[in-house]
N, C-alpha and C positions, 0 to 999 in steps of 0.2 A: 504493500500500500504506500503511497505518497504521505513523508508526514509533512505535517504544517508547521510551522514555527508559532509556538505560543505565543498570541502577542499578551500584553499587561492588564491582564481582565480585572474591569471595576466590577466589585462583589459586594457593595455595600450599598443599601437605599440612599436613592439623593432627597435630601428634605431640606428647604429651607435654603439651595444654595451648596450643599455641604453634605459630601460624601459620609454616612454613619453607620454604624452595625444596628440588628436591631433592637430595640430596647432589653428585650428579654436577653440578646446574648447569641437564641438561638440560630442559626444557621441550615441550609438543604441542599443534598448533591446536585449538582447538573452535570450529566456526563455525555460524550462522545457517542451517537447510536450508531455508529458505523463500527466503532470496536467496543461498546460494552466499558467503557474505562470511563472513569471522572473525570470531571475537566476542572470544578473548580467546585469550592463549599461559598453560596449565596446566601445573605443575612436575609430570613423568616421573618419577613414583618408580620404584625399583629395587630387586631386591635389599636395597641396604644399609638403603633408607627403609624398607621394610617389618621387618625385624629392629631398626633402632629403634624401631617402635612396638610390637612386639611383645616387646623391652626392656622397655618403659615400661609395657604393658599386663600383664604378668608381675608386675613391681613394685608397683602399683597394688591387682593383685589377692590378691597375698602380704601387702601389709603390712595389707589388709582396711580399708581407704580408705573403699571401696564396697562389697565382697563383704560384711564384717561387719557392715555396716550393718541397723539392724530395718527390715523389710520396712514399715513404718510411714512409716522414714524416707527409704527409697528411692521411696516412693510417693509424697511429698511433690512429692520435687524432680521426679521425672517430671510430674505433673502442673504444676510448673510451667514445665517445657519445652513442654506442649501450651498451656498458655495464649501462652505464646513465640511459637511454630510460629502462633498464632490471630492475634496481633499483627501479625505478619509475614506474611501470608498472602498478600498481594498481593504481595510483591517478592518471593515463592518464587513464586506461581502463575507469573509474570512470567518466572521466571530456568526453568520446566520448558516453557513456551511458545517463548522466542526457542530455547532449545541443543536441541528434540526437537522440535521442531516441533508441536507437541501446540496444540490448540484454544484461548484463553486460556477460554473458557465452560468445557470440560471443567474443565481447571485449576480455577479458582477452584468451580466445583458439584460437584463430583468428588473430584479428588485430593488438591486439602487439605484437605476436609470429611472424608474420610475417614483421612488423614492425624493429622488431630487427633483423632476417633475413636479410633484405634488406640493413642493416646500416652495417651488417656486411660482407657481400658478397659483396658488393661494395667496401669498402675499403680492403679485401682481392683480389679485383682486380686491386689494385691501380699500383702495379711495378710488375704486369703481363700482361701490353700492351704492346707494340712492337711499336714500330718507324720502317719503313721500306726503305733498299736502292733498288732505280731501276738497272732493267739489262740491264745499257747500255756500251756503247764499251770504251776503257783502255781511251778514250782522254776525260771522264766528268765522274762527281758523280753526280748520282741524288736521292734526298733524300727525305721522304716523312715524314715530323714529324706531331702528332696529337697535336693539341695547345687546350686549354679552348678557351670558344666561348668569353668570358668577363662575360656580366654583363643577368646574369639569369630572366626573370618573370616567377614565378610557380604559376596558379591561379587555387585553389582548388574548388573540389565538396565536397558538405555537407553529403555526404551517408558514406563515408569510411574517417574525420577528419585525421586522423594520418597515419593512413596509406599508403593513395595518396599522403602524406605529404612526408614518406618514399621513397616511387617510383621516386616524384622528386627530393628532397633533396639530398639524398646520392649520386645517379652519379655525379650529379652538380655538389656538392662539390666536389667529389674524386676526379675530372676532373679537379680541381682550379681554377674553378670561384666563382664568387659573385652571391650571390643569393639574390632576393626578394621576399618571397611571401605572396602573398594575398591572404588570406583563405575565404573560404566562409560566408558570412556575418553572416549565422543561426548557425554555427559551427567553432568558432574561438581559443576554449576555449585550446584544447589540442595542437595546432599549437604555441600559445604563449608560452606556459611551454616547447614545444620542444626547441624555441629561446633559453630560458634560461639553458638549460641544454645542449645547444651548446657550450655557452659560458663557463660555467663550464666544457665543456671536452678542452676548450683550442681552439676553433673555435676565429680567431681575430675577432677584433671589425670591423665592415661595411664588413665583409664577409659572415654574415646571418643574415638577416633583415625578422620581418613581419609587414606588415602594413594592419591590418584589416580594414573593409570599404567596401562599397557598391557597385554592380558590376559599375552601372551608375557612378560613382564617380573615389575609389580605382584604381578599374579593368579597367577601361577604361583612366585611367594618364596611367597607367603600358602599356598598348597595346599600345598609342599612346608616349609616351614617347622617343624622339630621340636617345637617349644615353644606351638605353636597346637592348640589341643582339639579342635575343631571347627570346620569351614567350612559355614554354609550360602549355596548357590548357588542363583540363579534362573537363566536363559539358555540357552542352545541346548541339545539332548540331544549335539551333539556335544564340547562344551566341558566338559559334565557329567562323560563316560566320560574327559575331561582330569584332571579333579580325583579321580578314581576312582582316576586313576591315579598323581598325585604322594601319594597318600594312602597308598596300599597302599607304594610306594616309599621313604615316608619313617619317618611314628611311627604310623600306621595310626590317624588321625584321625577322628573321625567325620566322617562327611560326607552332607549332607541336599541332596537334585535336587529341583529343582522347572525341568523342562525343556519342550519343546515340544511341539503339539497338532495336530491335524487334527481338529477339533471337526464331530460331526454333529448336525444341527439337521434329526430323524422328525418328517415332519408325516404322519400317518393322513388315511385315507380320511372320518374323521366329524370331524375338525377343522372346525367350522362359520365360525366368527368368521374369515374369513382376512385381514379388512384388520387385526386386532390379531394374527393370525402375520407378514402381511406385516411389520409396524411393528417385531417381535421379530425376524425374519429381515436385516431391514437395519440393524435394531443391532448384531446379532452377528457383521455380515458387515464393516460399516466403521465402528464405533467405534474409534476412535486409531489410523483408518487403514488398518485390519485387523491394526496392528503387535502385537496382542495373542493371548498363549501361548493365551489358549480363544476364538480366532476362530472364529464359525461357519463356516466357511468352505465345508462341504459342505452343501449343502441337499438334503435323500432323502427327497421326494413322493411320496405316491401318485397314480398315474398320473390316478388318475379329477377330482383337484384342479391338477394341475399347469398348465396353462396357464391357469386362472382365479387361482390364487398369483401365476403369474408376471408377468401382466400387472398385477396389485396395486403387485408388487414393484419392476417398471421405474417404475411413476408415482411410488411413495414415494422411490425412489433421485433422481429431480430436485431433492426438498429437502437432497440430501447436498449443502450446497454448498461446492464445491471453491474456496482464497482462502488469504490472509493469514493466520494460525492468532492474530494480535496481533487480528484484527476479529472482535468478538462474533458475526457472522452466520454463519462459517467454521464448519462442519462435519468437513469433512477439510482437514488439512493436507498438507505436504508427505511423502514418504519421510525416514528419516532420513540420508540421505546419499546421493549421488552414486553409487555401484557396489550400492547397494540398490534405487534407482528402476531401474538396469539390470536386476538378479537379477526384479524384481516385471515388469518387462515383459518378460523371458523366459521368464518363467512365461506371464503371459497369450499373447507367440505361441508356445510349445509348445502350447497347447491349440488352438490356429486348426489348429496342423499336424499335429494327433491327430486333428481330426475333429469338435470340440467348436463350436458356435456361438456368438459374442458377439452377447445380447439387449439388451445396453446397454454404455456405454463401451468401455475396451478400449484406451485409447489414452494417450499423455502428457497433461499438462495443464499451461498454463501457462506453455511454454517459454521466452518471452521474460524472466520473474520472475529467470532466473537460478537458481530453487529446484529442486525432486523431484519435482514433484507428476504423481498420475496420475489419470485418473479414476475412481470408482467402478466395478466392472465385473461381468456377471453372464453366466456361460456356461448354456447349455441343450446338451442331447443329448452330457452327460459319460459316460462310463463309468469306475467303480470304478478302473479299470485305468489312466486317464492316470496322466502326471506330476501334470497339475494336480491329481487327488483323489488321490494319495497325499501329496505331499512339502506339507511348509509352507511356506508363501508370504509370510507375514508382511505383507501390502497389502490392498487393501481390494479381494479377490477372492473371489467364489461360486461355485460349480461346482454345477447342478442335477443330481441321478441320480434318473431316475422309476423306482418299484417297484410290484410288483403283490398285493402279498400282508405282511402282516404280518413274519410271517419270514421274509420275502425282505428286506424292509428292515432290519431289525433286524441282521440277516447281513451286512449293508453297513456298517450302522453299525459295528460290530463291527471289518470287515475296513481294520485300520491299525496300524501297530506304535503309533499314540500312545492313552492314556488320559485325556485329562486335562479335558473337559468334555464333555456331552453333553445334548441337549436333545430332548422331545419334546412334539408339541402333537396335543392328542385331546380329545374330549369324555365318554369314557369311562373310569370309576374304574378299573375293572379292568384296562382295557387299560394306565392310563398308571402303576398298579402294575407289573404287568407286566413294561413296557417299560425302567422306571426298575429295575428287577432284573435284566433280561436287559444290559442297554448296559455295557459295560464302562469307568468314568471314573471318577474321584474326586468329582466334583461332578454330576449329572442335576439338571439343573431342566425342570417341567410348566409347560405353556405361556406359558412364559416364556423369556427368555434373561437367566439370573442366576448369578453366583459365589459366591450367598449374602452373608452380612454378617459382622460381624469378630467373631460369635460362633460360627462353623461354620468346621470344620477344609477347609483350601483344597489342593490336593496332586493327583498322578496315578496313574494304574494304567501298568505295562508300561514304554514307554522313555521316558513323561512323567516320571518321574524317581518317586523311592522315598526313604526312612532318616527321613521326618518328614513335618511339615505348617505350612503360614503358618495362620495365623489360629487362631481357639479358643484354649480352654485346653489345647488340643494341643501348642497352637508352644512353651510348658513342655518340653515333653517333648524337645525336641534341645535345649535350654538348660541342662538340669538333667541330674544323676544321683544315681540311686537308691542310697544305703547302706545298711544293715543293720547296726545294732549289737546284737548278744546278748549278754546279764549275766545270768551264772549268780545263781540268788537263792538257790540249796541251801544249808540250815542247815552 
């Protein structure tokens, strides 16, 4: 294997400004999923950690540090955070590679290109919002100003570290609030070094905080926490209806999902080009793994294409190559931990023992590495009705369903409590109108498989989660609130 050179990993919560352990002392391993090894011991915030920074985040935003700041000059320092974030980009790609086991190729073309994208488009949107006056008659003014919501919770998923870090962070901020966030426990490592290189671009003190720690613990002070305005979460729909619930229980917070998927990927009958669906089907299916909220993971052919796709799709699945996630030629890397390579190979033999045929892989990979890894894997002869096509799998798993008729597929696609991508590939305008109105997701993309770019609202339908959206000039809208000032102007 390729090793990497450890660079200087901050292991301690930033509160306040200021690198600290957690109050209790305690500490939690993060280790390498490609070899099973440790990589560093992380300070366990608690309870008490998080009500210090949410102290300090309070303070920060009251005494108007940064909230009062002109959108001018909060734009400044943000963009010189993305230029930061541009500098460093290699020892973030590096630090989201070794703790998630992530591709270092995706890393450095991927997620911190877009990373820095986001840090910068944000704050290039900073004094291009508008305040708006009502139309009403000469005797009152009415005014409608967009305010920061206060005081931010952003609690990360471990698939995309810096990234989803980006998506929350930068409106947040731009917006002029206080932010906290709590990274996911398995992937904490490139979330810290962002704190720090906040404060190097001139971010004040208790205006970006992280306090790493455990969902039960961290994540759950942060949800229930009085004095927090707002939590936006990314991560399971079941962790979701968590935060749902220390919300309602506590100050009735807002609180914005953005949960899990069972993503369907409608190839029609006149889809001609199939080695560019094939190419689109096995990106969708094991990019990062499959560890991604809009995995394709169900593939709903029609019948009369299906075994000419399929055999496209086993030959294109050979370049998936399974390895090292530190060697540029790696494709898929490992699972991200130990009881997840379990959960993803029990998915694949529940579908052996439903009826389902494995057309390629299907098995471990790699065992001797000491890592997670599994191979690429593609079922044929699924039905709607497995485990495997309903529940999310999170691995770099396909499940084929052949259909005969337009609305019969569509109807499949349909049939899933998740919303949250969907994809269809046709040759026809109409149809792929249509198709893209009938599918119920927040995002449809036409013969492609895309999440759009950081100027389209990113979000689900149903139990893919609701209250808001990442990206666009949407992700404004959970950051802010709307006031209304009326001034009588009567003589």
């Amino acid at each position: 294997m390729v090793i990497a050179a450890n660079p200087n990993f901050r292991t301690d919560a930033f509160i306040d400004g200021t690198f600290r352990p957690a109050l209790s002392g305690e500490r939690f391993a993060t280790e390498n999923p490609a070899t099973g090894q440790k990589l560093a011991d992380i300070a366990a915030g608690e309870a008490a950690d998080i009500d210090l920074a949410v102290t300090a985040a309070r303070r920060a935003f009251a005494d108007g540090r940064w909230s009062r700041r002109s959108p001018a000059e909060r734009k400044a320092v943000v963009l010189r955070l993305a230029d930061l974030i541009e500098a460093n980009a290699e020892e973030l790609a590096m630090l989201d590679s070794l703790e998630a086991g992530k591709p270092i190729t995706d890393c450095r073309e991927a997620d911190l290109p877009e990373t820095i994208k986001a840090f910068r488009w944000y704050a290039e949107a900073a004094d291009k919002l508008y305040d708006s006056i009502a139309p009403t008659g000469h005797d009152a003014l009415g005014m409608i100003f967009r305010e920061p919501i206060g005081v931010v919770g952003a609690v990360l998923p471990w698939n995309f570290p810096i990234m989803m870090a980006a998506w929350k962070v930068a409106p947040a901020l731009t917006a002029g609030n206080s932010v906290i966030v709590k990274p996911a426990e398995l992937t904490s490592l490139s979330t810290l070094r962002l704190a720090e290189l906040a404060a190097e671009a001139g971010v004040p003190d208790g205006v970006f905080n992280v306090v790493p720690g455990l969902g039960e613990t961290a994540g759950q002070a942060l949800g229930r926490h009085p004095d927090v305005d707002m939590v936006s979460f990314t991560g399971s729909t079941e962790v979701g209806r968590m935060f749902l619930r220390y919300s309602s229980e506590s100050n009735l917070k807002e609180i914005v999902l953005e949960c899990g998927g069972k993503s369907p990927q409608v190839v029609m009958a006149d889809a001609r080009d199939l080695d560019l669906v094939a190419d689109n089907i096995v990106l969708a299916g094991f990019a990062n793994m499959g560890e991604n909220c809009t995995c394709g993971s169900r593939l709903i052919v029609h019948r009369s294409v299906r075994d000419d796709l399929l055999e496209r799709i086993v030959a294109k699945t050979a370049d998936w190559t399974v390895g090292d996630p530190q060697d540029p030629e790696t494709k898929i890397g490992p699972m991200i931990e130990a009881p997840h390579l379990d959960k993803v190979l029990g998915y694949i033999a529940s579908g052996r023992e439903e009826g389902a045929r494995v057309v390629v892989g299907g098995e471990r990979a790699m065992p001797d590495s000491g890592g997670y890894f599994v191979e690429p894997t593609v079922f044929d002869g699924v039905d709607n009705s497995m485990k495997i096509a309903r529940e999310e799998i999170f691995g770099p798993v396909i499940s084929t369903i052949a259909f005969d008729s337009e609305d019969e597929g569509l109807a499949i696609a349909n049939a899933t409590n998740y919303g949250l991508h969907a994809a269809v590939y046709t040759n026809d305008l109409v149809t792929a109108v249509r198709a893209a109105r009938t599918l119920r997701a927040g995002t449809v993309s036409v013969n492609a498989y895309s999440e759009g770019d950081i100027t389209t609202p990113f979000g689900g339908f149903k139990e893919s989660g609701f209250g808001g959206r990442d990206k666009g000039l949407e992700a404004f809208d959970q950051y802010t609130e709307k006031k209304t000032v009326w001034i009588s102007v009567k003589p």
